[in-house]
C-alpha positions as CSV (number, residue, x, y, z in Angstrom):
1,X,18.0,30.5,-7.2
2,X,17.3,34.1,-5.5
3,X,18.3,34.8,-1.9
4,X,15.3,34.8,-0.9
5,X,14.6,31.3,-1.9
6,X,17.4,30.2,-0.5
7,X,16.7,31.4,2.9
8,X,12.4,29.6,2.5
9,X,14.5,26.5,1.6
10,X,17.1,26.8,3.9
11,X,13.9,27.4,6.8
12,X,12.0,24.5,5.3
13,X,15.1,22.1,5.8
14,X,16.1,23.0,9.3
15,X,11.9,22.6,10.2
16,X,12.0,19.2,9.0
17,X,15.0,18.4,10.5
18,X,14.0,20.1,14.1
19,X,10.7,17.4,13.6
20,X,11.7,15.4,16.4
21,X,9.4,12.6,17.3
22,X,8.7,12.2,21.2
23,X,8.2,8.4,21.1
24,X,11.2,7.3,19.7
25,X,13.6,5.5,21.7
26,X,10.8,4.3,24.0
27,X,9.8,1.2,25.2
28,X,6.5,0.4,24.9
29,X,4.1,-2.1,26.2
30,X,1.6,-3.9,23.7
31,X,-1.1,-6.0,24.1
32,X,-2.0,-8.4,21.5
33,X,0.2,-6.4,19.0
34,X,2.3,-7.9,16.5
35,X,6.0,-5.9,15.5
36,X,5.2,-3.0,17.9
37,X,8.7,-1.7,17.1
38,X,7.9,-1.2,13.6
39,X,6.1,1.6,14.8
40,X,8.5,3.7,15.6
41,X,11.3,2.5,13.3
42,X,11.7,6.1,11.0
43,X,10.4,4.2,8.0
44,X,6.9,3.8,6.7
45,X,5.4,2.3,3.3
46,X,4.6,3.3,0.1
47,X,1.3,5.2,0.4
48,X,-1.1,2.6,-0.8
49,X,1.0,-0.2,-0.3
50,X,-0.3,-3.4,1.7
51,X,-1.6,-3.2,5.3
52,X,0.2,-6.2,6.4
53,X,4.3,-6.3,5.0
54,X,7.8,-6.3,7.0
55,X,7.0,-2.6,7.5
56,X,4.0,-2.2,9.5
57,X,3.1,-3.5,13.0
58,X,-0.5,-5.5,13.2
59,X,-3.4,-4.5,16.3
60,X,-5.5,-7.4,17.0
61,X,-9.3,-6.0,17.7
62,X,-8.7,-5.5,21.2
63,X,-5.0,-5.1,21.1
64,X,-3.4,-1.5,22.2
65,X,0.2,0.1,22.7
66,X,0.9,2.6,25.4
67,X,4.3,4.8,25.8
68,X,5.9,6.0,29.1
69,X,7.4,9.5,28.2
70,X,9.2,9.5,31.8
71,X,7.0,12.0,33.2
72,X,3.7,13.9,32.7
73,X,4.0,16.5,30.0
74,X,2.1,18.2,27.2
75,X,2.3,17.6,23.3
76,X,0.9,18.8,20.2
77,X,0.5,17.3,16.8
78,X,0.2,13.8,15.7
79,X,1.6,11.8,12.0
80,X,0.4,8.7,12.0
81,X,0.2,5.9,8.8
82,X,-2.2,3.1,9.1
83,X,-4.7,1.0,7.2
84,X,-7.3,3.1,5.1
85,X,-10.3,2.3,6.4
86,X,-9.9,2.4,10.0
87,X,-9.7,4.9,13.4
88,X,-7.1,5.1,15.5
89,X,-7.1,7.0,19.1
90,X,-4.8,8.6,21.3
91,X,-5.3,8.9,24.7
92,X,-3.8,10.5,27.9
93,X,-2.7,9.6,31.2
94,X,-0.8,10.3,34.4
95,X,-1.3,7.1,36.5
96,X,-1.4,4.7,33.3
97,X,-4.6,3.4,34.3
98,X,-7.4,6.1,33.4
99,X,-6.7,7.1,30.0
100,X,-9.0,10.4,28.6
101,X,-9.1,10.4,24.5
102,X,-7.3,13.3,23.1
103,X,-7.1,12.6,19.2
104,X,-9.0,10.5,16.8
105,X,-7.9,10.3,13.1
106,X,-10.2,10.2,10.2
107,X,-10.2,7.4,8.0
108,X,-8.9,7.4,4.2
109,X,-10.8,6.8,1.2
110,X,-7.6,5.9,-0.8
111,X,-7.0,2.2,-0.3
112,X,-3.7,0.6,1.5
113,X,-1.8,2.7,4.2
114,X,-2.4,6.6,4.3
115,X,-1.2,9.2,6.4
116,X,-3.2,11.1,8.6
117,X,-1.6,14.6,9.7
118,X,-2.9,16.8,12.9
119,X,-1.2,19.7,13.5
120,X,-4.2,20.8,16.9
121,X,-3.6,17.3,18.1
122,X,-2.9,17.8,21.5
123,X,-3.1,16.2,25.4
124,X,-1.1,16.0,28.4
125,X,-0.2,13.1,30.4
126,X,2.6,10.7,31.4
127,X,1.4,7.9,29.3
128,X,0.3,7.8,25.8
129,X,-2.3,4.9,24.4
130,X,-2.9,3.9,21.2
131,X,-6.4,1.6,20.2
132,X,-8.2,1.3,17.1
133,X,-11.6,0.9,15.9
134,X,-13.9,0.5,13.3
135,X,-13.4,-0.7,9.1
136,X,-12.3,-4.2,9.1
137,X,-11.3,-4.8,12.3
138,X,-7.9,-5.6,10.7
139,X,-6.0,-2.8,11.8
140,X,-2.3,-2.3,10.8
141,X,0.5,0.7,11.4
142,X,3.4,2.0,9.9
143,X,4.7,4.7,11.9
144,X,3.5,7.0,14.6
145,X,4.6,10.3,15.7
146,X,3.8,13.2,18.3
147,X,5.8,16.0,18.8
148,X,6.4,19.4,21.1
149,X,4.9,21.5,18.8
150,X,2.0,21.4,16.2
151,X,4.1,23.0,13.5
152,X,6.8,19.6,13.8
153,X,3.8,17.5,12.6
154,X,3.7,18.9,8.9
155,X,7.0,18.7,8.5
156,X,7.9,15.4,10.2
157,X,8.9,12.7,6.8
158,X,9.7,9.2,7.5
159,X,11.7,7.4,5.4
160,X,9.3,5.5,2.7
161,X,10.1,2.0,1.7
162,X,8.5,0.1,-1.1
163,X,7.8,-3.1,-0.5
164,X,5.7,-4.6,-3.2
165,X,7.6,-5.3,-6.7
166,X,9.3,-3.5,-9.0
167,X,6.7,-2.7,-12.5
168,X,8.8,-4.9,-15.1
169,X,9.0,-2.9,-18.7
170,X,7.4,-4.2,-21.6
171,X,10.6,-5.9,-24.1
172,X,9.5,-4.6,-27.3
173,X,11.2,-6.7,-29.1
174,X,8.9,-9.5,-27.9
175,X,5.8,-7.6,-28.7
176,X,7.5,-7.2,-32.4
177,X,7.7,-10.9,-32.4
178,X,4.7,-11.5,-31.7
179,X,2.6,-9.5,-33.6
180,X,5.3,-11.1,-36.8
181,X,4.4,-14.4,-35.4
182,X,0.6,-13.8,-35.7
183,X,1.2,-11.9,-39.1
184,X,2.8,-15.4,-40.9
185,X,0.4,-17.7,-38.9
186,X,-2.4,-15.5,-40.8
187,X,-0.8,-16.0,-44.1
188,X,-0.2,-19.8,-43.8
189,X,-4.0,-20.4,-43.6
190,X,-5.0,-17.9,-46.1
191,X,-2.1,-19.2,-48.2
192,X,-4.1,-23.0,-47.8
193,X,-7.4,-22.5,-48.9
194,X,-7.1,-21.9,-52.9
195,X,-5.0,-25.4,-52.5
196,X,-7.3,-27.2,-50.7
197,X,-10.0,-26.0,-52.8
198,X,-8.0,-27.2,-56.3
199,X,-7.4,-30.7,-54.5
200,X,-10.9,-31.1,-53.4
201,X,-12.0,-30.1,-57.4
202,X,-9.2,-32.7,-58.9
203,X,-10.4,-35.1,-56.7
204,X,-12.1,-38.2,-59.0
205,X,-15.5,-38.9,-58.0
206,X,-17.5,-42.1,-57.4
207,X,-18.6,-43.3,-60.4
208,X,-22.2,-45.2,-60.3
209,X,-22.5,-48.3,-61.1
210,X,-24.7,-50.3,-63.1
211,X,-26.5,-53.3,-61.7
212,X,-25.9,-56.3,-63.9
213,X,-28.9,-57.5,-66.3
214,X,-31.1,-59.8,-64.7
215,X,-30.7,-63.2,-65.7
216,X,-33.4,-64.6,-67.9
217,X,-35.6,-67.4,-67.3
């Protein structure tokens, strides 16, 4: 490898590395949300993998999370893995009661849980609210993330899980066995007929019989 990739990879390591997610460590307070601490956990599914599993934290319809980041302050750039086919909204506020929207994501036409990336996301507050809306109405997240700066979003990489099973591999020895075991099954019956057909030929038949003379009067 030249110097100069080197140094891109050595800058691409220490940007993902200086990714620091602002809501980690906090406490939040959720409202008919299921596992809220899933959300900011580090680890996220398989993209594509099921909206409901021991990784992701389920939002009822009218269910929401909000952080206190200790004091009113200005972000930029959200990461955020949810359901497909839904919206979800962060909003902004200094008192915790009036929240103003400052991001929406779009939704995914890939099925499962997708990532959503915003490197312009940006607001300013003291609080931070989370909602959803829209698909289903069966809304579901993995992980969430806002940072300092824009830039932190692209490189920010949570550590993915799988949680559905393992693909078994075909035995091909079974396969050989059963393609063999067709094979003879074939040649059994075709092996039958020609006998079947010389018993049914050697077979004696029903003679007819003769009704005995009529007696005479």
């Amino acid at each position: 490898m030249t110097p100069t990739l080197l140094l891109s990879f050595a800058l691409a390591q220490a940007d993902a590395g200086a990714a620091k997610n602002l809501l980690t460590g906090l406490a939040p307070k959720a409202e008919k949300v299921a596992n809220v601490e899933r959300m900011t956990d580090g680890k996220a599914a398989d993209p594509g993998d099921s909206w409901q599993t021991v990784l992701t934290s389920v939002i009822e319809k009218d269910g929401h999370v909000t952080w206190d980041l200790g004091s009113t302050r200005e972000w930029e750039g959200a990461w955020i893995q949810a359901d497909n086919n839904d919206v979800y909204i962060l909003s902004t506020s200094d008192d915790g009661e009036h929240f103003t929207i400052a991001w929406e994501s779009s939704t995914i036409d890939n099925a499962g849980m997708q990532t959503r990336t915003s490197t312009t996301a940006r607001g300013r507050g003291r609080f931070l609210k989370l909602t959803a809306r829209g698909g289903d109405s069966l809304f579901s997240v993995g992980e969430i993330a806002v940072f300092a700066s824009g830039p932190e979003a692209k490189a920010f990489t949570p550590s993915y899980v799988r949680t559905g099973p393992e693909p078994q591999p075909v035995d091909g020895n079974w396969l050989v066995i059963a393609v063999v075991l067709a094979g003879l099954a074939s040649l059994v019956k075709w092996m039958k007929q020609p006998r079947e057909a010389a018993a049914a030929a050697e077979a004696p038949k029903d003679e007819k019989k003769e009704a005995p003379p009529a007696a005479k009067t």
